[in-house]
ZALOBA-173059 format. One record per residue (C-alpha): residue in three letters; x, y, z. Coordinates in steps of 0.5 Angstrom, whole numbers, plus 500, padded with zeros to 3 digits. Example, Ala and Ser with C-alpha at 12.3 -4.5 7.8 and 13.67 -1.06 7.14 Angstrom:
BEGIN
ALA525491516/SER527498514/
This chain:
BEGIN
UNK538390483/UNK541389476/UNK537386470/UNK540386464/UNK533389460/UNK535395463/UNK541399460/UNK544403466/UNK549408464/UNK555404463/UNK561405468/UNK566406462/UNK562412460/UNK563415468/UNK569414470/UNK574414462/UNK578410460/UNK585409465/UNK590414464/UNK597414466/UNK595413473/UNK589409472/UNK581411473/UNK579416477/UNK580416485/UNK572414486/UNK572408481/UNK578406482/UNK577404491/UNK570402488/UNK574397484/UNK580395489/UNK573394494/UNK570389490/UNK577385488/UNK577385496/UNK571386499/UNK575386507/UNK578393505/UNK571394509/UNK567399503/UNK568406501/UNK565413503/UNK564417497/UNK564424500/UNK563430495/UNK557436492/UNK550434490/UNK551432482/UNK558430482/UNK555422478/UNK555420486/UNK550415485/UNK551414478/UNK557411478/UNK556406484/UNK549404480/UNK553402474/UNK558399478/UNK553393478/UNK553392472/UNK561390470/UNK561386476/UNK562379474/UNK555374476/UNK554370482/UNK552364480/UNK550366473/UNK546371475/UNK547379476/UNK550382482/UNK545385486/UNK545393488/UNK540394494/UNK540401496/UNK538402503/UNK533408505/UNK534413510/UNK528412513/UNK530405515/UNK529401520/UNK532397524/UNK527390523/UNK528392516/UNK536392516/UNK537386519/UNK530382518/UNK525380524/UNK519375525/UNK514376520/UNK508379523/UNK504376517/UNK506369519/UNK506370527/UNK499374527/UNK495370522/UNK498362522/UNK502364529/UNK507362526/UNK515365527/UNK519365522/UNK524369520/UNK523374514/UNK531377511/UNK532384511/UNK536388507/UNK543386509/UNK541379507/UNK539381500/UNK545384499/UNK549377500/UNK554377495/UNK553384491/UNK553391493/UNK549395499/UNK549402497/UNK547407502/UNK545415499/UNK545420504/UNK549415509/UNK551421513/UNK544423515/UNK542415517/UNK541414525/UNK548412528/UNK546405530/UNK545403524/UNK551406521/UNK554402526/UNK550395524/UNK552396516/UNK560395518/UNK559391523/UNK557386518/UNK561389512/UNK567387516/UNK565380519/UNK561378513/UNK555376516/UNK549379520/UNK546377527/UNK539378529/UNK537378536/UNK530381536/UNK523380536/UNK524371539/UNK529371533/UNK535369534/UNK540367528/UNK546370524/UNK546369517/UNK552371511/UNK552378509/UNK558379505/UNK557385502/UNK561391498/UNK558398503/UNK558403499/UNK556411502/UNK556416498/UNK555424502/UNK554430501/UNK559434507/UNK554441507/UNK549437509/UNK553434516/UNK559429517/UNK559422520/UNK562422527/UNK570420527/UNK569413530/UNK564411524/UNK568414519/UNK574411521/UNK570405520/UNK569406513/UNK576402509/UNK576407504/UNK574414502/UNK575418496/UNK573426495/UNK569428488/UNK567435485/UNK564436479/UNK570438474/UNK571446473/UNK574445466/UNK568447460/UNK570442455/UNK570436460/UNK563439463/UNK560439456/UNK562433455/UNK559430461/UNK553433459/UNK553431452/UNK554425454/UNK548424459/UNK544427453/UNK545422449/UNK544417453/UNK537419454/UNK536420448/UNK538412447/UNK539408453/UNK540401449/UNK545405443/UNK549408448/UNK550401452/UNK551398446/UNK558404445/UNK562402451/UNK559395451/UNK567393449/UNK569397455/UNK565394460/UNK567387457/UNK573388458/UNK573392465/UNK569386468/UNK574380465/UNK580384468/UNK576385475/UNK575378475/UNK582377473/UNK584381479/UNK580377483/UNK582370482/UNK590373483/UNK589376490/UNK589370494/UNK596369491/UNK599376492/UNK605377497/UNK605383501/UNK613382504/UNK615383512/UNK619389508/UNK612392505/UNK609391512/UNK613395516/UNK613401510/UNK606400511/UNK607401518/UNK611406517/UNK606410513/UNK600410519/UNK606412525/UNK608418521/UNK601420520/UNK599418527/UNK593415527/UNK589412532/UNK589404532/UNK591399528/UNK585399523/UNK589403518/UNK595399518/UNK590393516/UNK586396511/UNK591400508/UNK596393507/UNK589389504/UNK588395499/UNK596395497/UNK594388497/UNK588389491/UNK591395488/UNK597389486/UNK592384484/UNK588389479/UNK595391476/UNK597385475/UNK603383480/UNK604378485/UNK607381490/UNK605388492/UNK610395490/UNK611401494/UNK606404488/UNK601399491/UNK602402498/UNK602409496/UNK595409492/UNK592404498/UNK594410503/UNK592416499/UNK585412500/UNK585409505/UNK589415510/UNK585422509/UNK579420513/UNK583418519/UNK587424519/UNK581428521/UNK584429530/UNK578434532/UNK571435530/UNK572440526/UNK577439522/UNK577438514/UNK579430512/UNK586431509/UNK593427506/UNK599430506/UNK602428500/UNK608431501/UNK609428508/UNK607421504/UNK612421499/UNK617423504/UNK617417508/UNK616412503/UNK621415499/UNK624414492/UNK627408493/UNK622400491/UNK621395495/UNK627390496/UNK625383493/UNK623377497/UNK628372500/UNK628367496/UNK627360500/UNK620357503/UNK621359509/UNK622366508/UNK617372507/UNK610372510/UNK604369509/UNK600370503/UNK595376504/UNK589375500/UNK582374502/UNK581373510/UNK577367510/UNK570368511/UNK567369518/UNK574371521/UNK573378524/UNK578378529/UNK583384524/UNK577387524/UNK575388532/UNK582391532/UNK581398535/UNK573398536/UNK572403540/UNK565407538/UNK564412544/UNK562418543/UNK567424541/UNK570426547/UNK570433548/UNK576437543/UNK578443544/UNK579447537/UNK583449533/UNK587456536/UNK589463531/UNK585468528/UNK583469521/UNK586477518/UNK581482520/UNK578486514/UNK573491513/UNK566492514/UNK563493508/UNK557495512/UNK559502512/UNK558501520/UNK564501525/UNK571499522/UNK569491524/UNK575486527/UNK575479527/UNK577476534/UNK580469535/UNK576463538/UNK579460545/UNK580452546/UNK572449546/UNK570446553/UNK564442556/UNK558445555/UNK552445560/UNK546441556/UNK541446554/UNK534442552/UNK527444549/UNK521443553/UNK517438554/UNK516432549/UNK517432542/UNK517426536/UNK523427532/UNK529424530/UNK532420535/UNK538425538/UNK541426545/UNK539433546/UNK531432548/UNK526429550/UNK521424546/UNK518419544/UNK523416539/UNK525408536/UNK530407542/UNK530409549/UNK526405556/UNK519403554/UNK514407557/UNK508403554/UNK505401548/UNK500403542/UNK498400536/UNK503401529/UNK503407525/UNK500412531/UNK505417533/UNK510415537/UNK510408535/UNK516405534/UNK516401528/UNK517394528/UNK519393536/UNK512388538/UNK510389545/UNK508382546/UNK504383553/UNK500388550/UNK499385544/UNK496379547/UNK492383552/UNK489387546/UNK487380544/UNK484376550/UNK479381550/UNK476378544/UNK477370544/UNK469369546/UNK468374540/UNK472370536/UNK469363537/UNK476361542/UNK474355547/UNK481352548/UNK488351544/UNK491357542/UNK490365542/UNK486367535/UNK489373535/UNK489378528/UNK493384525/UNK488389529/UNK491386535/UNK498389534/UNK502393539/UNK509396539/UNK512398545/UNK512406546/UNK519408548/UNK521415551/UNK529417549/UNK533424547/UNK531427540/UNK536431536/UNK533439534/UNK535445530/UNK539449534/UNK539456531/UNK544460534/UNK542469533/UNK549472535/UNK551480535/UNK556482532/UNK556489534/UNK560494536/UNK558493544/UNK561486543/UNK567488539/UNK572488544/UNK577482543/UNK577479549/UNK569480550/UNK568478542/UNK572472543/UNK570470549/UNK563469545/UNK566465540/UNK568460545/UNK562460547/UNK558459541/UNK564454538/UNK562449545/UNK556449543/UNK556447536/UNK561441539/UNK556439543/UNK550441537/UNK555436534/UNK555430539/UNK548431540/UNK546430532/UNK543437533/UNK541441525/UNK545447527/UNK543455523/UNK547462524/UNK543467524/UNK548474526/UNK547482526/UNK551488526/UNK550495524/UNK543496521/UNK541490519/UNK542481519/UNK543476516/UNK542468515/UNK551466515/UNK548460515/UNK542456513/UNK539450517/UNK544445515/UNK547438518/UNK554441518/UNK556443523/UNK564444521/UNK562449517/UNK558453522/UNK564453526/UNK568455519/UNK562462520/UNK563463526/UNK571463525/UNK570468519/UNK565472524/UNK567480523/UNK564485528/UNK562492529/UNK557498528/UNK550499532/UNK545493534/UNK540491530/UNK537487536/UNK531486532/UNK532485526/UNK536479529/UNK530476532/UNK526478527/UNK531474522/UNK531468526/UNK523468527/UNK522468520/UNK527462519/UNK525458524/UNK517459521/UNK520456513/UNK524450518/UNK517449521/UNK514448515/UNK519443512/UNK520439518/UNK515441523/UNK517433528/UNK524437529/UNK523443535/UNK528448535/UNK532451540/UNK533459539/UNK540461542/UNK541469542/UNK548470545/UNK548478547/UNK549483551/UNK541485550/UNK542492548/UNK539496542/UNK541502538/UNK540501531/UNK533505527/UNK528509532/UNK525506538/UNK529500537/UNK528498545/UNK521498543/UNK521494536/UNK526488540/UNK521487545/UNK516486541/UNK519482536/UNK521477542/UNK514478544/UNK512474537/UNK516469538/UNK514468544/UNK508468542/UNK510463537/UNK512458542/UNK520458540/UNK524454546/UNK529460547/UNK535461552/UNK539468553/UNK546467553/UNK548474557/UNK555477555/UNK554482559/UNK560483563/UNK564488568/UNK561490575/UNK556495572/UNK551491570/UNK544494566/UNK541487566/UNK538488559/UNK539480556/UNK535478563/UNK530483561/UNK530480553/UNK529473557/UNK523475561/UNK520478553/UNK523471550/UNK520466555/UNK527464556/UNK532461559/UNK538466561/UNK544464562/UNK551468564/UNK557467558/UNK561465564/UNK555458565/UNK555456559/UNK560451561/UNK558445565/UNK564446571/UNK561453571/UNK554450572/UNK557445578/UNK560451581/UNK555455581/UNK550449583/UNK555448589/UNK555455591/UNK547455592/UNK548448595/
């Protein structure tokens, strides 16, 4: 929370002074959402140490007070809860007093001020979903726990992240009101002025603060302004159809952004100081609200084209209002608090339904290994995939891919708070009691009510799905170059980072060729640009066989130090062949025999084709401990066909 014996670093600082477009990108949808807080928050998408969370820290500080005090900034962590986002019964108060009362979560804290979540894309979905619920209707609902109640929570939601480590999935970025793209500046003297800068607010938070005071005075007085003028702005029938004009020729899904970018157009207006919205109002309002909404498959990059923009909105302004009380539409400000139903146009959040990639070939190149000359084969249309799965079960992340013991799912039991598999704050009552019973004659009970103390606390035990780390070990030698051969693996690889991507999965890339392999791409959350590498992936030259399994043994043991809760699945897409270095069958036998001996969950998608067959991926699958699966399976119809046929 704000205070103001703490100097942050002052938003005038970050952000400049208003040029002749006015503040940067980041600042300015931080300003339009806090003049209006219904524009539904703003996602802030860019690379590590690009002032992401400096700039939304400092925003608190120039907002204007709620009721003579500091606006408050809380900040939500990625391990959260759900009890701790919402607020549940205090367990204290239950336990010890038996009493329920309801304890505020984090959702209530932020009334009136700013939630800001760091990393949001790497929170759990559900609570995704929570957080704009509630930004959206201006308050929370708590059913959970014997409480049922629903409180304000009108808030401005402030995401930042970073797209390498994994994007949010289309429904929930379409949910996000505004979102703007950040980079660090490549300009030398404008890099060493932010450094400069950031030094010598270091060197003297309190001097440094007292620099831009009148800056920071003068931002404050002009958000305020902006604020009292919003109920008054006028968005004209002309401005409306232009803004509808803009969303049709975009063609994007819903209504949602016909109404955030009409409420955006609207608090553009009121922090320029106009009464009525102009065509500059509607075209900054689309350029922020738009791009995240383009995005129409999993894989593709958020984008707006400017072009197009100024094609349809033309050269010419906004004709003005009809004169007469009859004429023109209502005012557009603020909607009342509690009205949600704009909102709910177009609320639809199933998971993403499966979408075929992008089609065409990148130039092929040379390659640069002093094998075979390598090509670079096309990637086909992606396809529903069979659900590959590590076995047993796990204590990860909740996800859909495998199972285990996570914080959603059917209950299965119960146990005691903090022991592995308990599932945070969701009290199992029957057992709670029951543990408790069996101590009242201990306790001194006789009659009246059950004593019952925090060691007798249970939560419920859940079974559900948990994301893994997919690595995928894919050969890109000689015996796969074939086009069609090569391209039939891409597709393949590329539907099963779709279905990485829809299960929540970390996705890596290992691939190997000529003598040797390579990590194309470390464990990460983004499986955009995994599908980016396998897009590039040339191919050619011998086949390192166990290089490749060696790499991918190697990595999997780093991943298993610094997430040792997330299992990981190794899928080698091959023919099974080894022709690089002496004894090359021998060393890939026994490099799947180390990692089978490691316990690594593997599965073999055989890209063996033709009518005579060697059987060699079968054979790696037997060393592996793995599922073998034929290319031709990997997709579920094919898997359905197959099951058929043994029927």
């Amino acid at each position: 929370m704000s205070s103001p014996h703490v100097h942050h670093f002052p938003f005038s600082a970050v952000v400049g002074a208003d040029g002749p477009e006015g503040p940067d990108p980041m600042a300015l949808a931080l300003i339009l959402t806090t003049i209006a807080p219904e524009v539904g928050g703003v996602l802030v998408r860019g690379e590590k140490g690009t002032a992401k969370s400096t700039i939304v820290r400092a925003l608190a500080a120039v907002l204007p007070p709620v009721d003579e005090r500091p606006v408050p900034l809380v900040e939500l962590p990625i391990g959260a809860t759900e009890d701790r986002v919402t607020g549940s019964i205090n367990l204290k108060s239950a336990l010890a007093e038996g009493k329920a009362e309801y304890e505020p979560g984090l959702l209530a804290k932020a009334h009136r001020g700013i939630l800001y979540v760091d990393e949001v894309n790497l929170l759990h979905d559900h609570l995704v979903d929570l957080l704009l619920d509630a930004a959206a209707m201006g308050r929370a609902t708590v059913e959970r726990d014997g409480v049922s109640m629903t409180h304000e929570a009108r808030f401005v939601l402030v995401g930042t992240m970073n797209p390498e480590e994994g994007e949010l999935r289309p429904q929930l970025l379409d949910r996000f009101g505004l979102t703007v793209e950040v980079a660090a500046p490549r300009d030398p003297a404008l890099r060493a002025e932010v450094v400069r800068r950031r030094m010598a607010y270091d060197a003297d938070p309190a001097g440094f603060a007292a620099r831009y005071a009148e800056a920071e005075s003068a931002l404050q007085a002009r958000i305020a302004a902006a604020r009292a003028l919003v109920g008054e702005v006028r968005l004209t029938d002309a401005g409306l159809l232009k803004i509808a004009e803009v969303c049709a020729a975009f063609d994007v899904d819903g209504l949602r952004a016909d109404i955030v970018t009409a409420r955006t157009a609207v608090a553009h207006a009121a922090w320029s100081g106009r009464s009525q919205v102009s065509l500059d109002d509607i075209r900054v309002a689309a350029r922020l609200a738009l791009p995240h909404r383009r995005r129409r498959k999993p894989f593709d990059a958020p984008g707006l084209d400017e072009d197009l923009l100024d094609q349809v909105l033309g050269d010419d302004d906004l004709p003005p209002e009809p004169d007469g009380p009859d004429d023109g539409p209502e005012p557009q400000g603020p909607a009342p608090e509690g009205d949600g139903a704009a909102d709910d146009a177009d609320d639809t959040d199933g998971d993403p339904v499966d979408t075929p990639a992008p089609d065409g070939a990148p130039p092929t190149g040379g390659d640069g290994t002093g094998s075979a000359p390598s090509n670079v084969a096309p990637t086909g249309a992606a396809y529903r995939t069979r659900l590959l799965s590590v076995r047993g079960v796990g204590t990860g992340t909740a996800g859909r891919r495998s199972r285990a013991r996570t914080s959603n799912g059917r209950r299965i039991g119960a146990t005691t708070p903090g022991r592995q598999g308990g599932s945070g704050g969701t009290i199992h009552l029957t057992e709670t009691i029951r543990a408790a019973v069996r101590h009242q004659v201990a306790r001194g009970r006789t009659e009246g009510r059950l004593l019952l103390e925090p060691a007798d606390l249970r939560v419920a035990l859940r079974e559900g799905r948990e994301s893994n780390l997919v690595l995928f070990c894919v050969d890109a030698s000689g015996s796969m170059a074939a086009r069609r051969r090569m391209e039939q693996v891409k597709t393949a690889v590329l539907s099963l980072l779709l279905d990485a991507y829809q299960r929540r999965d970390k996705v890596g890339l290992v691939t190997f060729r000529g003598n040797d392999a390579e990590v194309a791409l470390p464990p990460t959350h983004s499986v955009d640009a995994a599908a980016q590498r396998l897009e590039d992936l040339p191919s050619g030259g011998r086949t390192p066989l166990a290089e490749g399994l060696l790499e991918a043994a190697h990595l999997l043991a780093v991943e298993r130090t610094r997430d040792p809760q997330r299992r990981a699945l190794l899928v080698v897409v091959t023919d099974g062949r080894a022709t690089a270095g002496a004894d090359a069958v021998l060393r890939s036998r026994m490099a799947a025999g180390l990692l089978a001996e490691a316990g690594v969950a593997s599965v073999v998608v055989d890209c063996e084709s033709g009518p005579m067959r060697m059987g060699l991926a079968a054979t790696l699958a037997e060393h592996l401990g793995a599922e073998h699966v034929p290319i031709g399976e990997v997709s579920a119809e094919a898997l359905v066909d197959v099951t058929r046929r043994a029927a």
